[in-house]
Every structure is written in structure tokens, then in C-alpha cells.
KOLVOSE-834567 format. One record per residue (C-alpha): x, y, z; residue in three letters. Coordinates in steps of 0.5 Angstrom, whole numbers, plus 500, padded with zeros to 3 digits. Example, Ala and Ser with C-alpha at 12.3 -4.5 7.8 and 13.67 -1.06 7.14 Angstrom:
<mimis>
+-----+-----+-----+---------+
:  c1 :  c2 :  c3 : residuo :
+-----+-----+-----+---------+
: 525 : 491 : 516 :     ALA :
: 527 : 498 : 514 :     SER :
+-----+-----+-----+---------+
</mimis>
This chain:
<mimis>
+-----+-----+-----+---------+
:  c1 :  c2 :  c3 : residuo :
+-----+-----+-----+---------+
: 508 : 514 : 517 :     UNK :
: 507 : 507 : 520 :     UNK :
: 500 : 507 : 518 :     UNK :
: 502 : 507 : 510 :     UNK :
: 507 : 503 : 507 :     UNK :
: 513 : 509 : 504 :     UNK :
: 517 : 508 : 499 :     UNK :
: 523 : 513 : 497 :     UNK :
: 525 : 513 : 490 :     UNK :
: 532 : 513 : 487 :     UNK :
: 529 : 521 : 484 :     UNK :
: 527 : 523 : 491 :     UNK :
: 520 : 522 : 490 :     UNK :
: 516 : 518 : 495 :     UNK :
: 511 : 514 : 494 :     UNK :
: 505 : 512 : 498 :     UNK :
: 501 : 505 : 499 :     UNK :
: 499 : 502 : 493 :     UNK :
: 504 : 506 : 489 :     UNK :
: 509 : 505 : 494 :     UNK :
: 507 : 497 : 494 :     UNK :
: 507 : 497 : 486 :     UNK :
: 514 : 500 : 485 :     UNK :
: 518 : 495 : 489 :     UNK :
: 515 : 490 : 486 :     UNK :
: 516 : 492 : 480 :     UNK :
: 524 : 490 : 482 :     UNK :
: 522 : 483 : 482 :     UNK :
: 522 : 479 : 477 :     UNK :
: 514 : 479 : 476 :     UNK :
: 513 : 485 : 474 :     UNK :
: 508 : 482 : 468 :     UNK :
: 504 : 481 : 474 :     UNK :
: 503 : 489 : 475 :     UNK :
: 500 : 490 : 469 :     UNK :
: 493 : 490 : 471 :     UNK :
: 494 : 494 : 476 :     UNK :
: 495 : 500 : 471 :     UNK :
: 487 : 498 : 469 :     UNK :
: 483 : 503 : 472 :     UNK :
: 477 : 499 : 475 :     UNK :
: 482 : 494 : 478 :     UNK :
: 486 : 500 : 480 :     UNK :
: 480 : 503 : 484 :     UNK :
: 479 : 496 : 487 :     UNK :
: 487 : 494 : 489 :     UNK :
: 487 : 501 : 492 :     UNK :
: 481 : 499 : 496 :     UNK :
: 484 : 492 : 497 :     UNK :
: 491 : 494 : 500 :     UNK :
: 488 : 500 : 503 :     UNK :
: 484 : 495 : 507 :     UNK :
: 490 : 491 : 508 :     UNK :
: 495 : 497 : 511 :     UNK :
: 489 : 499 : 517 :     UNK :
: 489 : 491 : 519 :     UNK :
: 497 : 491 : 519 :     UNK :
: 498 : 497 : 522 :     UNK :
: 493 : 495 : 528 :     UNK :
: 495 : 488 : 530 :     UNK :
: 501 : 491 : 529 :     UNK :
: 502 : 498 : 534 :     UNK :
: 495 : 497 : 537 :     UNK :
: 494 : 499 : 543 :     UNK :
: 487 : 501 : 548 :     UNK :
: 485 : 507 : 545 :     UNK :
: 490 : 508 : 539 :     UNK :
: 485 : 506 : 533 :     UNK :
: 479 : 509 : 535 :     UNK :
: 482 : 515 : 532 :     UNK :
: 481 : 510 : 526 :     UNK :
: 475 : 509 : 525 :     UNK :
+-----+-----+-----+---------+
</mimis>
């Protein structure tokens, strides 16, 4: 679970990565800014993009000799 960013909804739904990341943003007071990411091709690329960011985090964070190469 540390390799994904989770979130469990107030229904008791769990969210995972960028959905996870979309909905507690969507508590602020930006939401407009979510809207793009509803686009499906902007979607695909923030998946990525986030994905990308979730693997970097998790390494700097919890790296150890050996750990990550499972990983890759």
C-alpha cells in the first residue's frame, strides 16, 4: 500500500493513485482545476505522469539495497 497513494471514501470505496489523488483534491477549493483531468487523453497522460511520480516518492522514500529491483 505504500507504493500507491490510497484513499477510502466516506461510502467505503477505495480509490487508488490518481483517482485517490483526484478526489481529495476535489476538497479544496480548486476543484475547477480537476476538470481536465476527466479528458480522456489528458487522463491517460496524468495517469502516467502520476504513476511516474508514485514510483519516484516510494523510492526516495522507502529505498533500501535490493528493494526496488522488483520494481523495475
Amino acid at each position: 500500500m505504500r507504493r500507491h497513494l490510497h484513499l477510502k471514501t466516506a461510502t467505503g470505496t477505495w480509490l487508488q493513485g490518481l483517482d485517490a489523488a483526484v478526489q481529495a483534491w476535489s476538497h479544496t477549493g480548486n476543484k475547477w482545476m480537476l476538470a481536465p483531468l476527466k479528458w480522456p487523453l489528458l487522463r491517460t497522460l496524468a495517469w502516467h505522469v502520476f504513476d511516474y511520480w508514485e514510483l519516484r516518492r516510494y523510492r526516495k522514500l522507502y529505498s533500501c539495497d535490493g528493494c526496488n529491483e522488483e520494481l523495475d
